[in-house]
SEVONU-956126 format. One record per atom (N, C-alpha, C): residue in one letter; x, y, z. Coordinates in steps of 0.05 Angstrom, whole numbers, plus 5000, padded with zeros to 4 digits. Layout:
<atoms>
aXYZ...
</atoms>
This chain:
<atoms>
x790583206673x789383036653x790382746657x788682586663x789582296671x789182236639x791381886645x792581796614x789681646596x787381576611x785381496589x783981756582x783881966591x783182286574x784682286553x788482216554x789782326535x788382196513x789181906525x789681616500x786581696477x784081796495x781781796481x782682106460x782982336473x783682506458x786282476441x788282266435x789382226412x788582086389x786681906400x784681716391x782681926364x782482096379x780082266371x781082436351x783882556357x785982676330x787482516308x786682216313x787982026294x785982086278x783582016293x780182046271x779582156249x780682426273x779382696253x781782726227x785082566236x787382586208x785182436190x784982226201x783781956177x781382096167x778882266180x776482326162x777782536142x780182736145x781082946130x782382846104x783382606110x784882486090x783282366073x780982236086x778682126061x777082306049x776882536060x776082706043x777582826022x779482826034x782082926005x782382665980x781582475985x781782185974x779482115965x777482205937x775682105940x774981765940x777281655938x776881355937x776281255963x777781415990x777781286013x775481336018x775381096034x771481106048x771481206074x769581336079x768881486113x769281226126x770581266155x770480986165x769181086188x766080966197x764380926220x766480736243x766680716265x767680516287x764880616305x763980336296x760980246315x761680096335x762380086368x762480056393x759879926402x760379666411x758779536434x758879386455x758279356475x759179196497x757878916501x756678826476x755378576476x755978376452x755178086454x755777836429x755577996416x755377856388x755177916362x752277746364x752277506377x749277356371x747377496393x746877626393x745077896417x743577956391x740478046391x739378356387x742078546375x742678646390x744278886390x746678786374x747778646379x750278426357x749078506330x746278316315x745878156297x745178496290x743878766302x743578996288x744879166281x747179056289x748979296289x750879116263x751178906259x752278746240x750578826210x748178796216x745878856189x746679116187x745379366204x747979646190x750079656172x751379516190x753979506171x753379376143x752079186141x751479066114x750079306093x747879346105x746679586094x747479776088x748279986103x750080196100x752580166084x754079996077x755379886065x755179956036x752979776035x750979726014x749780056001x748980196014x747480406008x749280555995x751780596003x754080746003x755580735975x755880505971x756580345946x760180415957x759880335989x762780295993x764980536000x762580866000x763881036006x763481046038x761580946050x763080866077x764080626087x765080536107x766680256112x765280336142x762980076159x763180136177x764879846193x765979936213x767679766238x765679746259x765779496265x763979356292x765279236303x766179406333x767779266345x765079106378x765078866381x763178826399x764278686423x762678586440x763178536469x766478616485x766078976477x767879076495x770879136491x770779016461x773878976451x774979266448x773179416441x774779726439x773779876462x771479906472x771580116497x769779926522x769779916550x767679866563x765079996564x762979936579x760680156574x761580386602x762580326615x763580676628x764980786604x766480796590x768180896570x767780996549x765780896536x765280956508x763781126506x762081286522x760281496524x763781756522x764081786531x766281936534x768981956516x769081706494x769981646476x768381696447x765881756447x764081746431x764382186425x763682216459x763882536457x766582666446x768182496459x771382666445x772482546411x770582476404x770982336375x772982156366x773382006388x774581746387x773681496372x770681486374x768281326354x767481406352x765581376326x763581466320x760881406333x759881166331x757981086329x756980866355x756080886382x754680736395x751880566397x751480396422x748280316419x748880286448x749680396460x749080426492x745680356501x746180166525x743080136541x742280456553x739980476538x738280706561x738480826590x739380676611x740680746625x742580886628x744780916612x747581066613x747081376612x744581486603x744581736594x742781866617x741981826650x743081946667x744982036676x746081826684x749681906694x751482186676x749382166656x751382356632x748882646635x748282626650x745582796660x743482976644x742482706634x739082636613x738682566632x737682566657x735882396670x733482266664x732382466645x729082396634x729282076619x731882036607x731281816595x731481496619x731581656641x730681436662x727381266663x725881386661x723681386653x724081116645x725680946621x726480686618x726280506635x727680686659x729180466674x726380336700x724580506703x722180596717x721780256719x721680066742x721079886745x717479766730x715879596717x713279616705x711779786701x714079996686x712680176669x710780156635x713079956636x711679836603x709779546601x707479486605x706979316602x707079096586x708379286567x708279096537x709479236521x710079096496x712079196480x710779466453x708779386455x705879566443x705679886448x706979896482x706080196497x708980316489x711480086493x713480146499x714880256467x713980176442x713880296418x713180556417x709880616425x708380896423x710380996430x711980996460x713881206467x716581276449x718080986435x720081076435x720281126401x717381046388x716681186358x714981426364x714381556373x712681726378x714082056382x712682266389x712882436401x715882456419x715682286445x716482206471x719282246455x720081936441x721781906432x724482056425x723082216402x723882486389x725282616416x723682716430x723782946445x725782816469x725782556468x728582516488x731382536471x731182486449x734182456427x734282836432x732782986433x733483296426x735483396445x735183206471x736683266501x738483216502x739983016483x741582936483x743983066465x743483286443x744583436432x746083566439x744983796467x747983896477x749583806496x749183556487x752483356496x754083346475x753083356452x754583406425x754582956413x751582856419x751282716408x748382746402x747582596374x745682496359x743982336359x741182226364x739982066364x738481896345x740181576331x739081586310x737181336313x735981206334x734881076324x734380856359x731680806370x731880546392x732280246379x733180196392x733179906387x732579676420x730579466412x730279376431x731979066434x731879116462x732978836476x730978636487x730078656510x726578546514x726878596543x725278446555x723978476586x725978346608x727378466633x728878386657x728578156663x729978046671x728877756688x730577766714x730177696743x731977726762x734077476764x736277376772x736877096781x739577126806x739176916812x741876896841x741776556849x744176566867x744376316874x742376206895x739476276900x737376176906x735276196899x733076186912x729976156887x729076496902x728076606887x727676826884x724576806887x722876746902x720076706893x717876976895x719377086921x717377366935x719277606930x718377846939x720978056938x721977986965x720977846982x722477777004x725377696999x725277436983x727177306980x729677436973x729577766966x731677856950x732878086978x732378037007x733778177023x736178077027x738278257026x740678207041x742478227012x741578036992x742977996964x744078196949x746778146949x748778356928x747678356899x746678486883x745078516859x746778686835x747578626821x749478786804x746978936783x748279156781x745979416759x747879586751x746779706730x748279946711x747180116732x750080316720x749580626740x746880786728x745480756751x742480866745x741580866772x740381156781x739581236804x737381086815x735581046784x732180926778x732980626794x735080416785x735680136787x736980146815x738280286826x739580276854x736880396872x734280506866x732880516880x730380216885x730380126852x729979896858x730379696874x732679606865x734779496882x734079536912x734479716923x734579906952x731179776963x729379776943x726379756953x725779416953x727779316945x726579046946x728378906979x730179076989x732478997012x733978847005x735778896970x737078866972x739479076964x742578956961x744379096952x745979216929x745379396912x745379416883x748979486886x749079316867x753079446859x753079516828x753579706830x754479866797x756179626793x757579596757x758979446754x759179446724x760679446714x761279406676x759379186672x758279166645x757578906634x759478726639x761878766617x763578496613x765578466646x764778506665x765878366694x762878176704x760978216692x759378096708x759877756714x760277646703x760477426704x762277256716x764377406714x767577346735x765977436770x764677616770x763177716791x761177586804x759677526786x757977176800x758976926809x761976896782x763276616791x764176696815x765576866822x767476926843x765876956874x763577056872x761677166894x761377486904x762577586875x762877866889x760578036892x758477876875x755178016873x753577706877x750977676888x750077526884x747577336862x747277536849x745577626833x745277836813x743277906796x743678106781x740978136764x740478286750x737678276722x738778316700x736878206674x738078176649x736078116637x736678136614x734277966592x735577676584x734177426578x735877246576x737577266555x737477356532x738477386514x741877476523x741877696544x744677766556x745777586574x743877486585x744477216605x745776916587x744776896568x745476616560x748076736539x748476936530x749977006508x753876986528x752477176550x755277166567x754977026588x753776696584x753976476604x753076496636x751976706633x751376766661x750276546680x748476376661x746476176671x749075986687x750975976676x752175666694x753675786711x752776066725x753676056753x751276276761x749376266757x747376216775x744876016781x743675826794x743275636798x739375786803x738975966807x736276046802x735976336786x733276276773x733276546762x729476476759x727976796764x726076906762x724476986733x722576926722x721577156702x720077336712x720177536730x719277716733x719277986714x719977926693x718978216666x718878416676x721578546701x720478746722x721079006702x723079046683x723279226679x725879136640x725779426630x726479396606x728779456602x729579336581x733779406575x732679436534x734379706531x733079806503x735879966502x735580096478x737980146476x737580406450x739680526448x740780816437x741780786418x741380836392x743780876373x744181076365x748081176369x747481526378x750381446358x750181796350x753481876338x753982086340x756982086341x758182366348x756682606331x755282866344x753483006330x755683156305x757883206324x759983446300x760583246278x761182976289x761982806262x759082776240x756982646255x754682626224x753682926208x753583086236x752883346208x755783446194x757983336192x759883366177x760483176156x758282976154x758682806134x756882846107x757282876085x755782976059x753282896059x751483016041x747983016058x747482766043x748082666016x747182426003x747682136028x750782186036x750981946050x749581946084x749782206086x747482156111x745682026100x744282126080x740882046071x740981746072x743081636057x742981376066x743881206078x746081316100x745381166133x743581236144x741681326138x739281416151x737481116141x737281176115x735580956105x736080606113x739180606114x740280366124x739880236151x739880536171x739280596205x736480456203x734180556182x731680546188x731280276193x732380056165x731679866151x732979636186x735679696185x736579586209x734679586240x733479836243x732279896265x729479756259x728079626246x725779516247x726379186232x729179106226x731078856235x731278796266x733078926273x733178856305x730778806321x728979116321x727079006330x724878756326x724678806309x723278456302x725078206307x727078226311x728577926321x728777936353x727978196366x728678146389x727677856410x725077916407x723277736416x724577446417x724577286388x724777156389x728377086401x729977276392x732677166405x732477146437x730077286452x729977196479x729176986495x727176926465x725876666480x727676456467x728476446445x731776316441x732676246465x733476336469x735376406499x735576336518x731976386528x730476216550x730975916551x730375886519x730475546511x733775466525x735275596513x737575496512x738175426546x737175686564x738075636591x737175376604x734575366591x733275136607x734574856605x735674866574x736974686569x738974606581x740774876584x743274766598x742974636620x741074596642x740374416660x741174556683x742974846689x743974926710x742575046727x740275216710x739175406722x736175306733x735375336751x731875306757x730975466748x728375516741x727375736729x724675696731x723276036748x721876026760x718576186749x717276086734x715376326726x713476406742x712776616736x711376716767x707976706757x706676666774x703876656765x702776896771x699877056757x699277336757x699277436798x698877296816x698477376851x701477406853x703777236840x705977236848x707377566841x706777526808x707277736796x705877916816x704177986818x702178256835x705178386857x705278206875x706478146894x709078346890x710778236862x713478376855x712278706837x710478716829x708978986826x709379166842x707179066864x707579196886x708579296903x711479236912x713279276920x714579436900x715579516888x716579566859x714879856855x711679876848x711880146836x711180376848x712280396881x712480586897x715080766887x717880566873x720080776859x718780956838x716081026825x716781146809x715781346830x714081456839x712981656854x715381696874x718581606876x720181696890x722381826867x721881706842x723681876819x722581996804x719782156814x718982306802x720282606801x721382706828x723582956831x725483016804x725882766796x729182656792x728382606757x725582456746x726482426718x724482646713x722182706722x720482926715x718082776718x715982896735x713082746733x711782846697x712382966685x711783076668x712382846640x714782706642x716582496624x714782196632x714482146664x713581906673x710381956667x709182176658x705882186660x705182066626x707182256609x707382196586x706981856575x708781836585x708981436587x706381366598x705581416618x703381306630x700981386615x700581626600x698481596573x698781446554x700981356543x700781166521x699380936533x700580936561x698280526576x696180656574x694380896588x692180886578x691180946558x692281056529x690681066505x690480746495x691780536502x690580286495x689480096520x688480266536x685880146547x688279956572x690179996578x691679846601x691879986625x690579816646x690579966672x692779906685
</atoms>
């Protein structure tokens, strides 16, 4: 047993003293520890802060939730594994993470212009689809309570990115995802796994040359003033999970579920409606800073990065299920998108 197994499994028996003791105490409040690897001024920041307000609120104070953000309590390799041994409670991990933890189906996300729009990309993750990916996730012994969105990729590096040409040879930093390293792989260039919070020491330094993001992650952790070009290519989506330990919420009394549920709801259609605009926020802000060029692509250009691009899904079809990726691809055609 190496020492971050222990540290997390003592972590996880402090927990379970402290939830035993608030139960013996009806004054003490359940204490939630909500984990994120991003700002507080993010999407994901400003919703996971409203929770807390809410839930708070709903509770009338019989829970206390803790938001610890950009990384202060676990990295995103970590907290999945901290989350299962009941170390936290409560995550919002990107969509991505839950291959590696082998959900593959919820790769389907990661599917380079799969979603045309934020319209199709709803049907799926309110819908049917949705549901039925949170159920997979159960016997890991976590919960699925809710998506929350971030918005659309954008590529950037220290040159102009105009064709998929331009991106041969280039070190590309990506979350561990089979779907994004085949991307990566199809455009000629070099994908490096990598934590969120190193990215940026990793651009200054040269250890990747590039990377994708939504601007909103880009301008929040400064990315823009050390890279000197960046793309809107909308190639692909960063969305996110809000999951809890399963043994911990069905062990919590059914009234106060009912209303972190209600609180989750009210929060989850908060975030989403601010996403948008905190990206194009964002955008503003990069442009402003004067560092970055910034390149919009016109619909032949766009074609171009398509093209190249959606030969990965017919190669991760083995791998997330043609059955998961067809599903998605009916919601584009029940609203008429070819």
């Amino acid at each position: 047993m190496n020492f971050k197994t222990l540290h997390l499994m003592l972590c996880a028996a402090v927990s379970a003293g402290v939830l035993a003791t608030g139960s013996a105490m009806a004054q003490a409040p359940i204490v939630i520890k909500f984990s994120h690897v991003v700002a507080n001024d993010t999407p994901k920041g400003k919703g996971a802060l409203r929770f807390k307000e809410l839930a708070e609120k709903a509770t009338n104070g019989r829970v206390k939730i803790e938001v610890y953000a950009n990384s202060t309590l676990y990295k995103d390799k970590e907290e999945l594994d901290a989350l299962q041994l009941g170390a936290v409670q409560m995550l919002a991990p990107s969509l991505a993470k839950f291959g590696p933890l082998g959900v593959k189906e919820f790769e389907v996300f990661d599917l380079p212009y799969i979603f045309p729009n934020k319209d199709v990309l709803h049907r799926v993750t309110e819908g049917p689809v949705g549901k039925q990916l949170f159920t997979k996730l159960e016997p890991k012994g976590i919960k699925g309570l809710a998506y929350w969105d971030n918005g659309f990729k954008d590529m950037s590096a220290n040159k102009p990115l105009r064709t998929p040409e331009d991106m041969r040879g280039l070190k590309i930093r990506i979350q561990s995802s089979k779907v994004l390293d085949a991307q990566i792989r199809a455009l000629g260039a070099n994908p490096q796994v990598m934590a969120f919070s190193e990215v940026y020491q990793a651009l200054q330094t040269g250890v990747v040359d590039g990377q994708e993001n939504t601007p909103s992650n880009m301008f929040t952790q400064k990315m823009h003033e050390v890279q000197s070009n960046m793309t809107l290519t909308h190639h692909g989506y960063i969305g996110y999970a809000v999951i809890v330990n399963k043994k911990f919420w069905e062990g919590l009394p059914a009234d106060i579920r009912t209303q972190l549920e209600g609180a989750m709801r009210d929060a989850s259609k908060y975030t989403n409606a601010i996403s948008q605009q905190e990206n194009d926020d964002a955008l503003a802000g990069i442009r402003k800073a004067g560092k970055t060029t910034i390149l919009d692509l016109n619909d032949a250009q766009r074609m171009q990065w398509r093209k190249a691009l959606l030969p990965v899904h017919k190669q991760m079809e083995s791998r997330i299920g043609k059955e998961t990726i067809d599903a998605v691809d009916k919601e584009v055609k029940a609203l008429g998108i070819k």
